[in-house]
C-alpha positions in Angstrom: 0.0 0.0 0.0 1.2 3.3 -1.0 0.2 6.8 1.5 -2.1 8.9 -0.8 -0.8 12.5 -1.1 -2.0 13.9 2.5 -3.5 16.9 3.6 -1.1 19.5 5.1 -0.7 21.2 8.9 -0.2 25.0 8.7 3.5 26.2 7.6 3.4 28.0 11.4 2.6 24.9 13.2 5.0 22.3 11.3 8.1 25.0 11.8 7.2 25.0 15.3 7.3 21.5 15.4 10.2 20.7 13.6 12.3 23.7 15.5 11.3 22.0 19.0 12.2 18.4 18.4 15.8 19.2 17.0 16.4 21.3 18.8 17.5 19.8 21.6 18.7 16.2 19.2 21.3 18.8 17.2 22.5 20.5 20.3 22.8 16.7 21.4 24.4 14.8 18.4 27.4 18.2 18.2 28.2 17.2 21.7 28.0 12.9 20.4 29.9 13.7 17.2 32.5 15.4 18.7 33.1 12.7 21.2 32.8 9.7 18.5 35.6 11.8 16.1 38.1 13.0 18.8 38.0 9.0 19.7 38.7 7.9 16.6 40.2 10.3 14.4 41.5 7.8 12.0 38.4 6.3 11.1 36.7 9.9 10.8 39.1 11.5 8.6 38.1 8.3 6.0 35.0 8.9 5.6 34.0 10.2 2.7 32.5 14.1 3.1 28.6 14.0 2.7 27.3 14.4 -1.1 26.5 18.1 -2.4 22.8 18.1 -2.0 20.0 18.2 -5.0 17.6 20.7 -5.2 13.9 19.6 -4.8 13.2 20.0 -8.5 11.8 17.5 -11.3 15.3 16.8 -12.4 16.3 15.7 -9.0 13.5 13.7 -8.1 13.7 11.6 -11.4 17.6 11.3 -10.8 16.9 9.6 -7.5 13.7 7.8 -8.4 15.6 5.9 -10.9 18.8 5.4 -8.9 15.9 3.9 -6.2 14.2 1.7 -8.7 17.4 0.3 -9.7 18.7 -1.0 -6.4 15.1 -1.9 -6.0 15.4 -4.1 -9.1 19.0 -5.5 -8.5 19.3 -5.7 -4.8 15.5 -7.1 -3.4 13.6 -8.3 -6.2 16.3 -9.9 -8.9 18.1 -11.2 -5.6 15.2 -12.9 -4.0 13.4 -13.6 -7.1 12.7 -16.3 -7.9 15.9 -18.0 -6.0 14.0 -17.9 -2.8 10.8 -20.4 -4.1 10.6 -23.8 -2.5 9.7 -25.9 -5.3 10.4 -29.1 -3.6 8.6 -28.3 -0.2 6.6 -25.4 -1.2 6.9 -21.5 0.4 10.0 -19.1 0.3 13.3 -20.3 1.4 14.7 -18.0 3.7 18.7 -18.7 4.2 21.2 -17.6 2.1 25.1 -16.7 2.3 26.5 -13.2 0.9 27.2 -14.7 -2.0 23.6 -16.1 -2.6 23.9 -19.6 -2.0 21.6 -21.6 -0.1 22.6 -21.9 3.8 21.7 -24.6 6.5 17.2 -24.2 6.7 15.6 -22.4 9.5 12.6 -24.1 8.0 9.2 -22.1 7.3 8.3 -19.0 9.6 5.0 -17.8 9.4 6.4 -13.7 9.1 8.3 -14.9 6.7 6.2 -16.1 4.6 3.5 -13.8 5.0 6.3 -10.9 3.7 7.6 -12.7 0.8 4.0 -13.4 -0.5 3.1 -9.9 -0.1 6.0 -8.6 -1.8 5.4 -10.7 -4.5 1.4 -9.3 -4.9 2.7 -6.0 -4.5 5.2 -6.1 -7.7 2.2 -7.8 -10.1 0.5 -4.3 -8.6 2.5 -2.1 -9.4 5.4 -2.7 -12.0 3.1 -3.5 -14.7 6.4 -4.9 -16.8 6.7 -7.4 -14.2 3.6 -8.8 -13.7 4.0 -11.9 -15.3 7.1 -12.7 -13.7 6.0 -12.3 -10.3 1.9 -13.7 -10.5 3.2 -17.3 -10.3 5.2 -16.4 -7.6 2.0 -14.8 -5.6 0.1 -17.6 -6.4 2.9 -20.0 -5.0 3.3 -17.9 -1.7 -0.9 -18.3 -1.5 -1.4 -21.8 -2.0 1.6 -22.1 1.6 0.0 -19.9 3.4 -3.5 -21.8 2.8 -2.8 -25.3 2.4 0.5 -25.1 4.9 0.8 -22.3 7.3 -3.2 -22.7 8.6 -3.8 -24.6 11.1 -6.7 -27.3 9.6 -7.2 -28.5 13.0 -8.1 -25.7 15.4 -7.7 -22.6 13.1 -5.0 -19.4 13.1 -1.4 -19.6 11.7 1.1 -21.5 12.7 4.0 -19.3 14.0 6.6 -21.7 12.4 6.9 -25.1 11.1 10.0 -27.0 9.3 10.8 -27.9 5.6 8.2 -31.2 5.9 5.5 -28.6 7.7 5.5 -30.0 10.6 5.6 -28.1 14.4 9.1 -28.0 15.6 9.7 -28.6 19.3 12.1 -25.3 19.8 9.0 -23.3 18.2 6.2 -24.9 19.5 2.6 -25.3 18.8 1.7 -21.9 20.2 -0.2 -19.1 18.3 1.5 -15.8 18.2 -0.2 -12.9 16.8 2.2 -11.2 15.2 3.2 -14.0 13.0 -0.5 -14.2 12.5 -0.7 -10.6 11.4 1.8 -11.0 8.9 0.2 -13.8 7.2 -3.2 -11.8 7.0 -1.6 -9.3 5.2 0.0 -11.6 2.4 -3.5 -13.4 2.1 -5.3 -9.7 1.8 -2.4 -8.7 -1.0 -2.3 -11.4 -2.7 -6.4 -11.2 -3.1 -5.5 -7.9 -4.6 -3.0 -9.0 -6.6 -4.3 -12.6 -8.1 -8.5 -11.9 -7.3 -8.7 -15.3 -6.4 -11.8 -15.8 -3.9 -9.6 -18.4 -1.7 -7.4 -15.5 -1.0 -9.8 -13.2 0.2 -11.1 -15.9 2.3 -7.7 -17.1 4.0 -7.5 -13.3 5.3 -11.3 -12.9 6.6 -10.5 -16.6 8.5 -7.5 -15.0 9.4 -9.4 -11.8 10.8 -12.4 -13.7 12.3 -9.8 -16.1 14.1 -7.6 -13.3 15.7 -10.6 -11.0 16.9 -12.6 -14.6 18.3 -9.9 -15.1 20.1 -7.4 -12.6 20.9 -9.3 -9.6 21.2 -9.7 -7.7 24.6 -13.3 -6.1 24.8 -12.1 -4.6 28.2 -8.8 -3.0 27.5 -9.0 -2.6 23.9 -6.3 -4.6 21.7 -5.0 -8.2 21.8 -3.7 -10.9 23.4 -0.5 -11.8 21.7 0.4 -15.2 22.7 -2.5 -18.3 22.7 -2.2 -22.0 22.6 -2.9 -24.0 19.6 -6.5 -24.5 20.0 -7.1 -20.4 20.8 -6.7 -19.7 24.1 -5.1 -16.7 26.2 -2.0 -18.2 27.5 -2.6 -16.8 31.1 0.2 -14.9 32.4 0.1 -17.0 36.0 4.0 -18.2 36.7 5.1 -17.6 33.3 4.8 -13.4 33.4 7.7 -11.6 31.5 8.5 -15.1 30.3 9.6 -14.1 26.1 7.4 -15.6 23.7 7.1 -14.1 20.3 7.7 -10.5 19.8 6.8 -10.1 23.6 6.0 -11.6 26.8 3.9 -14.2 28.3 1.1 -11.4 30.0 2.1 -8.5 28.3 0.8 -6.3 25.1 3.8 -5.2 22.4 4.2 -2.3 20.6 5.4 -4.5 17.7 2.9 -6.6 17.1 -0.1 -3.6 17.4 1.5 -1.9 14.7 1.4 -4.6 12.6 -1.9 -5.5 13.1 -2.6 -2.1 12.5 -0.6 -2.5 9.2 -2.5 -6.1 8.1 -5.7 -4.8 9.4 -5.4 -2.0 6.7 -4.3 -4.0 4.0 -7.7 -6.2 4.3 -9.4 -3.0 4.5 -8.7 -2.2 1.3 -11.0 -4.8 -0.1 -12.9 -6.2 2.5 -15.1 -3.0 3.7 -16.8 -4.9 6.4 -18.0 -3.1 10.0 -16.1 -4.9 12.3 -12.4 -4.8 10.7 -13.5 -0.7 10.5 -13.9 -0.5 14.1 -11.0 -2.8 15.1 -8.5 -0.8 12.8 -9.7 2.2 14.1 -9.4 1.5 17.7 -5.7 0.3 16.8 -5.1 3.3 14.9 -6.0 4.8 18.7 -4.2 2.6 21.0 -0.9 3.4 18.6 -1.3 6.8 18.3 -2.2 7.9 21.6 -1.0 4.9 24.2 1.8 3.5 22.2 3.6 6.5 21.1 4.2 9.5 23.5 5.1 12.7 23.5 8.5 13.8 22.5 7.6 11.6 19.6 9.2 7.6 20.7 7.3 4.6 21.7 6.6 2.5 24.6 7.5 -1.2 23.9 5.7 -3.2 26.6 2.7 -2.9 28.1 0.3 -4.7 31.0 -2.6 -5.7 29.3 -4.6 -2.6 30.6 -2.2 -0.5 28.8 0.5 0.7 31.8 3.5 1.0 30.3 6.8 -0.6 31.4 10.0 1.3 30.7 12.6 0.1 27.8 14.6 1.7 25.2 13.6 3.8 22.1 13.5 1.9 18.8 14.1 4.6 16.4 13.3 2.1 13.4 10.0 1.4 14.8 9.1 5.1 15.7 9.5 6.2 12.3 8.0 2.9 10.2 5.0 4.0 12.6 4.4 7.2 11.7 4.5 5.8 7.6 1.7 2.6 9.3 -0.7 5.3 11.1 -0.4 7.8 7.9 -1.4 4.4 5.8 -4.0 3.3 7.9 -6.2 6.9 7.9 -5.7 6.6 4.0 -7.3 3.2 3.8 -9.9 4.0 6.1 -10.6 7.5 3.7 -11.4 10.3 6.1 -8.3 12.2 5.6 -5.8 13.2 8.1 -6.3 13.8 11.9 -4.6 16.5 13.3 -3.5 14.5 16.1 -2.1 11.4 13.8 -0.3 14.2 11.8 1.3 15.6 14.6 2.8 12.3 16.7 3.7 11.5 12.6 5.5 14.2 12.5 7.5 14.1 16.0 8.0 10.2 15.5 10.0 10.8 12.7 11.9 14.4 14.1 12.7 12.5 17.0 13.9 9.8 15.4 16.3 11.6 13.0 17.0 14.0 15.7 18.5 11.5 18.3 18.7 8.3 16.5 20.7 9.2 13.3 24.6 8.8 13.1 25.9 11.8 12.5 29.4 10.4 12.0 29.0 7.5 9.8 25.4 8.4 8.6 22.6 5.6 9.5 19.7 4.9 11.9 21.3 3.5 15.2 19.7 1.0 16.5 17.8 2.0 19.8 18.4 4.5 22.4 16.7 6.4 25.1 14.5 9.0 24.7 17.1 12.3 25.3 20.3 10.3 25.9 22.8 8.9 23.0 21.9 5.7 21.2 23.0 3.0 23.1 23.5 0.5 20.2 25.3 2.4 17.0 24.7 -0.5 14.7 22.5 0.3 11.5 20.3 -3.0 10.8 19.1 -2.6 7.2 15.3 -2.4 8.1 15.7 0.9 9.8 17.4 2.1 6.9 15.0 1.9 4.6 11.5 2.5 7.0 13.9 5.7 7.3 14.1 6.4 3.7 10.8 6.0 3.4 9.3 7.7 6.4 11.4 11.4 5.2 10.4 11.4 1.9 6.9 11.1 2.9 7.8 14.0 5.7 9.4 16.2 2.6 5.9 15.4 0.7 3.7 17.1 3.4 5.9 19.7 5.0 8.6 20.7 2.1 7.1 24.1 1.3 8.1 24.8 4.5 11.5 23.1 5.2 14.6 22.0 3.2 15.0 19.5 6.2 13.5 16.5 5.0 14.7 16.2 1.4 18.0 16.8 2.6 18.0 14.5 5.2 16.5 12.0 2.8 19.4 12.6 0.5 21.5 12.0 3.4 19.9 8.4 4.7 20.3 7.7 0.8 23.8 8.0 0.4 24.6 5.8 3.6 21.9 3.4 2.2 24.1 3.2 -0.9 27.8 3.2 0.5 27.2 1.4 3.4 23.9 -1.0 3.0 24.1 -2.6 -0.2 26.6 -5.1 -0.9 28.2 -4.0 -4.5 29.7 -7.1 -5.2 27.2 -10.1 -4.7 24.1 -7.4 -4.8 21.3 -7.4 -2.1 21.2 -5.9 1.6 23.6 -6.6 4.2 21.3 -7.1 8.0 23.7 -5.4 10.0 26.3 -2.7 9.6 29.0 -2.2 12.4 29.5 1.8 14.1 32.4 1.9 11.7 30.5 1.2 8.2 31.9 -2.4 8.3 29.5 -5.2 8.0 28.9 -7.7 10.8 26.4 -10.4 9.8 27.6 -11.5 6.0 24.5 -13.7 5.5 21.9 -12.2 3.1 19.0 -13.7 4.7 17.3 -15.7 7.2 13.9 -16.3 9.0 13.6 -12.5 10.2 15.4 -11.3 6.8 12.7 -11.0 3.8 12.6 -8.5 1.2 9.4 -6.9 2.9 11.3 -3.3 4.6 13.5 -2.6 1.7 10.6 -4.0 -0.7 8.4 -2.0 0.7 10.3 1.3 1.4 12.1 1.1 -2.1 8.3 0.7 -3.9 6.9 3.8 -1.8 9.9 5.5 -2.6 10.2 5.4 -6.2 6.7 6.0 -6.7 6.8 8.9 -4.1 9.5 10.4 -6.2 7.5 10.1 -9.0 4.3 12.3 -8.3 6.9 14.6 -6.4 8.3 15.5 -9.9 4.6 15.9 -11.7 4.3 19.0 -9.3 7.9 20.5 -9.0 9.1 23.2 -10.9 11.7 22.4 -13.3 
């Protein structure tokens, strides 16, 4: 799904905005980057000074939109696809070395196969000249889901399985939500994408399933973890114990934003009552108990919605404020001044405190006003980072150079530092010093979904950018 071109806040309030939250982030990363070079002045005098930046004009915009559907060509679709199809056991594989080649199976994960199916319906969307190429592959990611990944038994997902489809004891039988989400959302795609009935049918089932059994009509939201035949796993002796994304008798930030996400993508062509009101009181819980004021994000929460203290996730502050943005499209009653605004401070913040202003890059997490705690740039970040700035210079560029230049910034790193020149595709995880540490190209948690995704939006984003600019 692509964000429609929004509705604007007044030139007045975004400055204001934008002038308060990096504020105190730029008085904060001069005081970081001084420390980071006079530590290492070596490695800081290599670096290679930061590109002269482009002018937010047609020219520009078609420069980078075809630099972005290039890498998005060569480095996620030509690298995946179709090398990752399972044609002996069916599904994507997910494990592969730098250099492409299969590596030891982690076997079939339900979020994994729910991205690589809808990444697959998305291209036959929207790259017309590739349509044919990737429908097959839709199809194939469909028929896994369906006749594989559900649960013919008792209902819902499975959360992961191995090559023969069968539960695997370090896994378990246990239905977790967010794998559950993810599936949804390449049933509802792949509906779009193929318009067969049995898709659209998987992701009701899916949605039917979830709200039966997961839903909290006292708190609002869901339970994340169930057993196998659909009940709460009750918190009792095993609270705080991980399962999932979360823990045993506790809500996540992570897997409400991606049911917000999966919830929207159904919405899209299922227009039914319920899955309105459940994707609006997500849009809710997300906006105003997930993400606070200076724009970051609780993680964890009791299931009544008290929140327990951990670290910022930059990466996830700013994919959020792209998700919420999405979800008011889909649900087509234009912008709400409050979504707009924790948008909009999500994504300051984020770039504010959670950019590298050394080696260039997303950190990983942080705190709130103190300096990221892990400096490592996993490639996800990246791109939900690419993505969310562009769409910030799409709704608040007539007022500030910021965004694009930023942008043009996260760009560049994406492109020196990210993408792997050699073998093509995206390296997981970049080191503080711009050297890759994890030389695999993917696993279970590695699909071509964030950079799919991101690089799509992008492109396209560029796209209508130039229809309107001045030349």
């Amino acid at each position: 799904m692509s964000t429609r071109e929004p509705r604007v806040t007044s030139a007045r309030t975004a400055g204001q905005l934008l002038r308060v939250s990096l504020a105190a982030g730029l008085l904060w990363a001069a005081a970081f980057c001084g420390q980071t070079m006079a530590q290492e002045p070596e490695a800081a005098a290599a670096r290679p000074k930061p590109p002269s930046s482009l002018q937010p004009d047609r020219a520009s915009y078609l420069k980078l939109a075809d630099e972005v559907e290039s890498v998005l060509r060569r480095d996620v679709l030509d690298a995946w696809f179709p090398r990752s199809i399972d044609e002996a056991n069916g599904g994507f594989r997910s494990d592969f070395t730098r250099e492409w080649k299969p590596a030891r199976s982690g076997g079939k994960f339900s979020v994994f196969q729910g991205r690589m199916t809808w990444v697959a319906a998305q291209v036959v969307m929207r790259r017309p000249d590739l349509k044919d190429r990737f429908l097959p592959m839709a199809r194939h990611g469909l028929e896994f889901l369906d006749k594989v990944m559900w649960d013919k038994d008792h209902g819902g997902f499975f959360w992961h399985l191995d090559d023969d489809g069968a539960v695997t004891p370090s896994y378990g039988d246990a239905k977790q939500l967010y794998g559950m989400s993810f599936c949804l959302y390449g049933a509802a795609a792949a509906f779009q994408a193929t318009r067969d009935p049995k898709a659209l049918e998987l992701a009701e089932r899916a949605f039917r399933w979830i709200d039966r059994h997961a839903h909290d009509a006292v708190n609002g939201g869901y339970f994340e973890q169930l057993t196998r035949e659909g009940r709460v796993i009750d918190a009792g002796s095993g609270a705080g114990r991980p399962s999932g994304v979360s823990y045993v008798g506790f809500k996540s930030m992570n897997t409400h934003i991606h049911l917000l996400e999966s919830f929207a993508q159904l919405y899209e062509v299922r227009k039914d009552e319920l899955l309105r009101k459940r994707l609006e009181e997500l849009l809710v819980i997300c906006r105003d108990r997930i993400c606070v004021e200076p724009g970051v994000m609780n993680l964890f929460f009791t299931p009544d919605w008290r929140a327990i203290p951990d670290h910022d996730s930059y990466g996830h502050d700013i994919e959020t404020a792209y998700l919420m943005l999405e979800a008011e499209d889909v649900l087509g009653r234009g912008h709400d001044p409050k979504t707009e605004r924790m948008a909009k401070m999500l994504v300051d913040h984020g770039y504010a405190y959670g950019w590298d202003r050394t080696t260039g890059g997303f950190c990983r997490h942080g705190t709130t006003f103190g300096q990221p705690e892990d400096r490592r740039k996993e490639w996800w970040m990246q791109f939900e980072g690419l993505n969310a700035l562009l769409l910030m210079h799409e709704k608040y560029g007539r007022d500030t150079s910021t965004y694009f230049e930023a942008f043009q910034r996260q760009w560049q790193f994406i492109k020196d530092y990210q993408i792997d020149a050699e073998f093509h595709g995206v390296y997981e995880m970049i080191g503080p010093e711009g050297a890759p540490t994890v030389s695999g190209k993917g696993r279970i948690w590695k699909a071509a979904y964030h950079d799919g995704r991101a690089l799509l939006n992008v492109s396209e984003r560029l796209r209508r950018l130039a229809k309107t600019a001045a030349r």
